[in-house]
N, C-alpha and C positions, 0 to 999 in steps of 0.2 A: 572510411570513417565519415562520418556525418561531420556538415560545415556547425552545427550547434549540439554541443555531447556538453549536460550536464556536469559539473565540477562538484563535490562536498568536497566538505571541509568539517574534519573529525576530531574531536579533542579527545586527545590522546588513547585512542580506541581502533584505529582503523584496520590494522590484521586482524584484530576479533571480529568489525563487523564484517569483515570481507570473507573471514571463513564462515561467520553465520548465513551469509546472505549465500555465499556456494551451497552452503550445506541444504536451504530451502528450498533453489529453482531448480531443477534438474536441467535446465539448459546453462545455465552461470559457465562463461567463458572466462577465466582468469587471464589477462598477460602476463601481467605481473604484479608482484604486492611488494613492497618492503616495509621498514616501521614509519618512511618517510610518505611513500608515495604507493600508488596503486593506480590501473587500468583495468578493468573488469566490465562484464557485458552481462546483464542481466534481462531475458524476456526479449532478446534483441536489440536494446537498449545501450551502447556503450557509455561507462562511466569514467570518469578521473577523480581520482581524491588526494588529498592530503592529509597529514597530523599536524591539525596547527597548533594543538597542546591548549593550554587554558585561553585561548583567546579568542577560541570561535563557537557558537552553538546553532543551531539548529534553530528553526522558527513554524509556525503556524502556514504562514503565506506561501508556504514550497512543503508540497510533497510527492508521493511516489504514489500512481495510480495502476492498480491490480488489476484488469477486466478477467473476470471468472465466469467460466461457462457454467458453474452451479454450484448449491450448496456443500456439496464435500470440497469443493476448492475454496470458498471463503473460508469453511472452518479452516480445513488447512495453513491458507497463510495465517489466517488470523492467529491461531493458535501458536504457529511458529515463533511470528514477530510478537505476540506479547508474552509470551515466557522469558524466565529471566531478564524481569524490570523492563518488558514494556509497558505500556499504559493503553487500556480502552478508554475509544473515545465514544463520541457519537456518530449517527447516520454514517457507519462505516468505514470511521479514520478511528487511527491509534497511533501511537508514538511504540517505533522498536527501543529496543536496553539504549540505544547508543542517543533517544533524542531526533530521530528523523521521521516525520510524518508519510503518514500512508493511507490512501484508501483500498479498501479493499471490496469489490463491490460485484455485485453479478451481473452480466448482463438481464436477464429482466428487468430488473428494476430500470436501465433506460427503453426497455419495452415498454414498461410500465408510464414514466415519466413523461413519455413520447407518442405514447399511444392517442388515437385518432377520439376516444372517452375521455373528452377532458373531465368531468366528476369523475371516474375511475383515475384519471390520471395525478388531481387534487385529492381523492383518498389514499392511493398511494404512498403521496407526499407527507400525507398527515400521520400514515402509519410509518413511514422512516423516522419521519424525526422524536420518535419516542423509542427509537432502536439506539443499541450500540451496535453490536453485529445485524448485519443486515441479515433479514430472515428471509430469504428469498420467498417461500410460500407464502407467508403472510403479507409481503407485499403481490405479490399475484393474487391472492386471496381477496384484499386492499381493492385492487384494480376494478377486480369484478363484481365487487360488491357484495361477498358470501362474509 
């Protein structure tokens, strides 16, 4: 186990997110779940949660970063985690049913981002942030200037 594993804290939801979130990754290692507590591994990542009932929510400043090898994998999550009462956001974050942010994002676009064209790299830029879901093409697209 890792010396720094992520902790949520879930109001009053947590064996629903926890079989959502199985039901998405195809590697989701569950330890354990109960209505109180849960340990689960998502993407490699081990987690711990709790149910803290009405007294905890979720925030902006933390979330859950997706790296996707290409556009049927953004759709994918994307589409996952905002079904039933998630929220799209922008440049590639959304909030799942339960309130926890996430980006979800392709690798290109830090090709894109990072790439040695810095004007390609500033249009890019300028073509995410009028995205909700990141287009991956279009930011390549973006980059090159087509």
């Amino acid at each position: 186990m890792s010396k720094v594993t992520p902790f949520l804290m879930f109001n009053g939801r947590l064996e629903e997110a926890v079989a959502l979130y199985k039901s998405i990754f195809a590697d989701a290692k569950i330890e354990y779940v109960n209505p109180q507590s849960a340990s689960f591994e998502l993407g490699g990542q081990q987690f711990f949660a709790f149910d803290g009932g009405d007294h905890f929510s979720f925030s902006d400043g933390i979330s859950l970063f997706v790296a996707c090898e290409d556009q049927a994998e953004v759709d994918y999550y994307w589409e996952k985690l905002t079904t039933n009462g998630g929220e799209e956001g922008y440049c590639g974050w959304l909030k799942d049913p339960f309130g926890l942010s996430w980006q979800i994002i392709p690798k290109v676009l830090h090709e894109c981002l990072g790439g040695e064209d810095r004007d390609g790299a500033a249009r890019a830029m300028s073509a995410m942030m009028e995205m909700s879901k990141i287009d991956a093409g279009a930011i390549k697209k973006a980059y090159d200037g087509v």
